[in-house]
C-alpha positions in Angstrom: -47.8 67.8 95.1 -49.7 64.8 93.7 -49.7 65.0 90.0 -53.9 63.6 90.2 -54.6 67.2 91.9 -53.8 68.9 88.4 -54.8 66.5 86.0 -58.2 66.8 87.3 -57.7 70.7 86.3 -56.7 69.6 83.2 -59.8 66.7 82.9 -62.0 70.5 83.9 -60.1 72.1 80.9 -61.6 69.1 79.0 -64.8 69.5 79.8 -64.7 73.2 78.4 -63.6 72.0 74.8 -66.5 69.1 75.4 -69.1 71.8 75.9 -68.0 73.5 72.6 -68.5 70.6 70.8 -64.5 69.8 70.6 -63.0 66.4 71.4 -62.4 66.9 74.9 -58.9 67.4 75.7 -57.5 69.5 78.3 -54.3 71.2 79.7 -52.4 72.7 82.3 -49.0 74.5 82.9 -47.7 74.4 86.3 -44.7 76.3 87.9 -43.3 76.1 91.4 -46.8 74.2 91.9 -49.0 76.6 91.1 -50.9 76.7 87.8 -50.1 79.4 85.8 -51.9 78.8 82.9 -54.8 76.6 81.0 -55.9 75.4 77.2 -58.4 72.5 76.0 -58.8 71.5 72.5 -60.4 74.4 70.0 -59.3 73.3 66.4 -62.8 73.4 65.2 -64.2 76.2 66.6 -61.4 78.5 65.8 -60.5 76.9 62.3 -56.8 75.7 63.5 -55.2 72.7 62.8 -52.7 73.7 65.9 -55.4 74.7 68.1 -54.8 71.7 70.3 -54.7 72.0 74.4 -51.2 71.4 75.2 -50.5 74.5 72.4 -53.6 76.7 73.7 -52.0 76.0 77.0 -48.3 77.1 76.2 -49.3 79.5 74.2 -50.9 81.5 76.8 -48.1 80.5 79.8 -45.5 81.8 76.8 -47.4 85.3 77.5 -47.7 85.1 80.5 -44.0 84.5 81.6 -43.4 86.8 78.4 -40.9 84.2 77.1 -41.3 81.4 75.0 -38.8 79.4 76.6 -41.0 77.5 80.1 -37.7 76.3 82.1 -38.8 74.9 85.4 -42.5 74.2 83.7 -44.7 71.2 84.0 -47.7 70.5 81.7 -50.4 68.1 82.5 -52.5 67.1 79.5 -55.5 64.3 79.7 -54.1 62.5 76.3 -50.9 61.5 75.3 -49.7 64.4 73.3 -49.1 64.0 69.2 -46.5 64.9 67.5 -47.0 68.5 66.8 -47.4 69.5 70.5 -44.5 67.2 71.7 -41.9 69.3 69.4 -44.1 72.5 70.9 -43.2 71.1 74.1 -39.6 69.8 73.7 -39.1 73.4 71.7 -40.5 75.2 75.3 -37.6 73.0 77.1 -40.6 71.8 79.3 -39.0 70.1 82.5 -42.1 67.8 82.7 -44.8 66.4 80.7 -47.7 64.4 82.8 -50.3 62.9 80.4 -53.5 60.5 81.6 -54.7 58.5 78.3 -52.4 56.9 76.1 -52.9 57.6 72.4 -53.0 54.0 70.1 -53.1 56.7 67.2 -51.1 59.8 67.1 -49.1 59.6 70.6 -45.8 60.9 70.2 -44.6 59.9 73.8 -44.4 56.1 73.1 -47.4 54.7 71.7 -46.7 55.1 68.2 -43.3 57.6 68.0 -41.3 58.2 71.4 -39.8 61.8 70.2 -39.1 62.7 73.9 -36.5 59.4 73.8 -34.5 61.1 71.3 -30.8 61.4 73.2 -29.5 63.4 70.3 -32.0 66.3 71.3 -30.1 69.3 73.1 -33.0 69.3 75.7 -34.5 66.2 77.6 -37.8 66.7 79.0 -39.3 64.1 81.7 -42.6 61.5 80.9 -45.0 60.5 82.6 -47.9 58.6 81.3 -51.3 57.0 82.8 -52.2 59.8 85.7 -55.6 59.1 85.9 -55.7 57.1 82.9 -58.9 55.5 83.6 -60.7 58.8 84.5 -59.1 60.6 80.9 -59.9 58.0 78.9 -63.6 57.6 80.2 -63.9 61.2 79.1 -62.6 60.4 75.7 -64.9 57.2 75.3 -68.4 58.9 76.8 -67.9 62.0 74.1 -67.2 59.6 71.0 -70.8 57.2 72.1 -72.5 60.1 72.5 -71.4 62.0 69.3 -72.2 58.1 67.5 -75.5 57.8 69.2 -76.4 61.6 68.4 -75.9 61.1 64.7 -77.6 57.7 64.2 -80.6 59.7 65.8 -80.1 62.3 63.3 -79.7 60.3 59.6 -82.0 61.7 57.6 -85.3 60.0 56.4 -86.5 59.1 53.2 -88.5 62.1 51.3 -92.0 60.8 50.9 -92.7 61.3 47.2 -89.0 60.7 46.4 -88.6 58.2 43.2 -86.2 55.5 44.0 -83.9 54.5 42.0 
C-alpha cells in the first residue's frame, strides 16, 4: 500500500493534538496493512515530557498486541522523530519507520543524530523520510503563525493610571 494513504491518518492524528492546543504531531502503527493503533502529541495537556505521538501511538499498539515488542510493525509519524521516540522505536524492534517533515532541531533519523544508522545496534529498523513532506510541514508552519499572530494580538496594554518609570 502507498505509504501517503497512512500518513494522511497520521497528518488526521495531528490535527487532534492541534485542536488541543498541542504542536500538531501525529502517528500511526500499521500491521499487515492495516492500522492497529493511533497517538498525536499530548505533553502539555497531560503534564509529560514523553507524551509525544510516536510514544502515545506505541504505547497503545504495545496493549493492544499485549507485547511490547511490535515485530512486523510500521509507524508513520508527520515529523522526523527525536531522540527519545527513536530509542522507543528501535527498543519496539519496529520493522519500519515512515516520517513526512524533517526535523532541523531534534531529528534523530539524520537531521541532527542518525541513531537508526548505528550498525552496532542488535536490531535495524528501516527509514523513510519526506512522505508528504510538504503537506507535514505545512501543518507544522500554519500552527506556529497562528500561535505568533494569536499572542501579538493578545500583549497586554498599558494600565491607564500606571506611573512609568
Amino acid at each position: 500500500m502507498d505509504d501517503s494513504v497512512f500518513m494522511r491518518q497520521a497528518l488526521d492524528q495531528a490535527h487532534n493534538a492541534w485542536a488541543l492546543g498541542e504542536v500538531p504531531v501525529g502517528a500511526v502503527v500499521v500491521r499487515d496493512g492495516e492500522i492497529i493503533a493511533t497517538g498525536f502529541n499530548q505533553p502539555i495537556g497531560t503534564h509529560d515530557p514523553t507524551a509525544h505521538a510516536e510514544i502515545m501511538a506505541l504505547r497503545a499498539a504495545a496493549t493492544i498486541l499485549g507485547n511490547y515488542r511490535l515485530p512486523g510493525c510500521e509507524l508513520f509519524v508527520t515529523l522526523e522523530p527525536c531522540a527519545m521516540c527513536s530509542g522507543a522505536m528501535l527498543h519496539a524492534r519496529l520493522a519500519r519507520v515512515v516520517f513526512g517533515a524533517p526535523d532541523p532541531k531534534t531529528g534523530a533519523c539524520g537531521s541532527v543524530l542518525d541513531l537508526f544508522g548505528q550498525p552496532s545496534l542488535n536490531h535495524q529498523t528501516a527509514i523513510v523520510g519526506g512522505v508528504m513532506a510538504a503537506q507535514c510541514s505545512s501543518m507544522l508552519k500554519d500552527f506556529f503563525a497562528e500561535r505568533r499572530a494569536l499572542a501579538q494580538r493578545t500583549v497586554v496594554a498599558p494600565v491607564e493610571g500606571a506611573a512609568s518609570q
